[in-house]
C-alpha angles and dihedrals in degrees: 000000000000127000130230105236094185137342099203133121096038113205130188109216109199114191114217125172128170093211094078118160108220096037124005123222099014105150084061100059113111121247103178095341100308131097119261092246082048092068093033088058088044090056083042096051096054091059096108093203093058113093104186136004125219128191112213110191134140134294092235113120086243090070096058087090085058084049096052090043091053099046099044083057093055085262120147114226129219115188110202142124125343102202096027087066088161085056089048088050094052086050102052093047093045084049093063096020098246123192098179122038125197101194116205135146138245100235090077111084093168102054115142118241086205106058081046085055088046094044087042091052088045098052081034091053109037088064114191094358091073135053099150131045133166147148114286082240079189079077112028127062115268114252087062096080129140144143133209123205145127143313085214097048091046080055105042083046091056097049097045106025114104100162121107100221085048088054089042113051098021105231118054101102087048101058092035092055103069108156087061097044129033115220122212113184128193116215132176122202116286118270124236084253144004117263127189111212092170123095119239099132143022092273099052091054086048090057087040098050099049088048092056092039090054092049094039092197106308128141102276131157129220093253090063085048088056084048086062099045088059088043090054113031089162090060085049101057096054085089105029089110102047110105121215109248101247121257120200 
C-alpha cells in the first residue's frame, strides 16, 4: 500500500483539446459571450481547497486559443500529448509541484466547486487510507465528475502503465490497482432519472447553454440545477438519448 507523503499544494488539472471527436471545438463555443472553458475555470476557481488550477491541453497551434482562454483566467497552462493524456497529466502536476491532483475535465461547465471541496476533505481526511477519491458518478449527473488522488500514484501511473486506454483517460491503473491504493468514493441518493450536464453533442451544448444562461453566474449549486431540471423537463430531454463515451 502506498503512502501519502503530502497532500499540499492541491492542484485541479482540467484536460481541453480542440481536436474532440464528437464535437470539435467545443470548449470554444460561446455561452453568453463567453467561451465554454471560460465558464468551466470560473466553477473551478470557486473550489476553496484548490489551490491552483492548471489547463492541460496540446501543443498543436489549434490549441493556442485554449491557451489564451486559460491564461487570461489566472490558469497555468501545460502543453503536452494529446493521445498520452496520462503523460500530459504528469506534466502539468511536475510543472507546479503538485502534491495533490483533482482531475476533471473542460467539457463541464456546471461542475460543482463544492462537491470538488467534499471529494478533496474525504481523500484529505481519510490520510493514509485514501489515495483515491472521486464522485460515485453511478449516482451524480454526469457533467460533476471529478477524482482526487496523488501526486505519487499519477506518477507511479505514468511510469508503469502500457496500456492505451491507461495513457488515454488518466486513471485506470490507479483505480484497478487496489491493494496499492485505497478508493474512497462520495455518493448522494439516486435521482428519479439520470441527467447529463457535460458537453459531447449539439444537444448536450443546447441543455448546457440554457442552464448557464438561467443561472447567469451566480453562485449555484448542482442540486438547483436538478430544481430546474424538474422545473423544465423539456430542457432535460434534449439530451435523454445522448450515451456517455465509455471509459475503461
Amino acid at each position: 500500500m502506498s503512502t501519502k507523503l503530502a497532500t499540499r499544494p492541491v492542484v485541479c488539472i482540467t484536460q481541453a483539446r480542440i481536436n474532440s471527436y464528437r464535437l470539435p471545438a467545443k470548449v470554444l463555443r460561446l455561452i453568453a459571450g463567453q467561451p465554454l472553458l471560460w465558464w468551466h475555470l470560473d466553477r473551478l476557481k470557486r473550489a476553496r481547497r484548490v489551490d491552483r488550477i492548471v489547463v492541460a491541453t496540446t501543443g498543436e497551434p489549434a490549441a493556442d486559443a485554449i491557451v489564451e482562454i486559460a491564461e487570461a483566467a489566472g490558469a497555468a497552462v501545460f502543453r503536452g500529448s494529446e493521445h498520452d493524456v496520462l503523460d500530459r497529466f504528469a506534466g502539468a502536476a511536475a510543472l507546479v509541484g503538485a502534491a495533490t491532483i483533482v482531475r476533471v475535465t473542460s467539457d463541464c461547465p456546471v461542475i460543482d466547486p463544492a462537491l470538488i471541496d467534499q471529494a478533496i476533505a474525504l481523500y484529505e481526511s481519510a490520510g493514509d487510507a485514501c489515495h483515491y477519491a472521486s464522485l460515485d458518478v453511478s449516482t451524480f449527473p454526469r457533467g460533476l465528475d471529478c477524482e482526487v488522488f496523488s501526486r505519487q500514484a499519477l506518477d507511479e501511473a505514468a511510469a508503469e502503465a502500457v496500456l492505451r486506454e491507461d495513457r488515454e483517460h488518466v486513471t485506470p491503473f490507479i483505480r484497478r490497482n487496489t491493494e496499492r491504493y485505497a478508493a474512497r468514493f462520495l455518493s448522494t441518493a439516486p435521482l428519479e432519472r439520470t441527467y447529463r450536464w457535460c458537453v459531447d453533442t449539439p444537444a448536450d451544448f443546447e441543455l448546457a447553454r440554457r442552464i448557464v444562461e438561467q443561472f447567469a453566474g451566480a453562485d449555484f449549486g448542482w442540486t438547483d440545477i436538478v430544481a430546474l431540471m424538474r422545473a423544465r423537463p423539456d430542457w432535460a430531454a434534449l439530451n435523454m438519448d445522448v450515451a456517455q463515451t465509455p471509459v475503461a
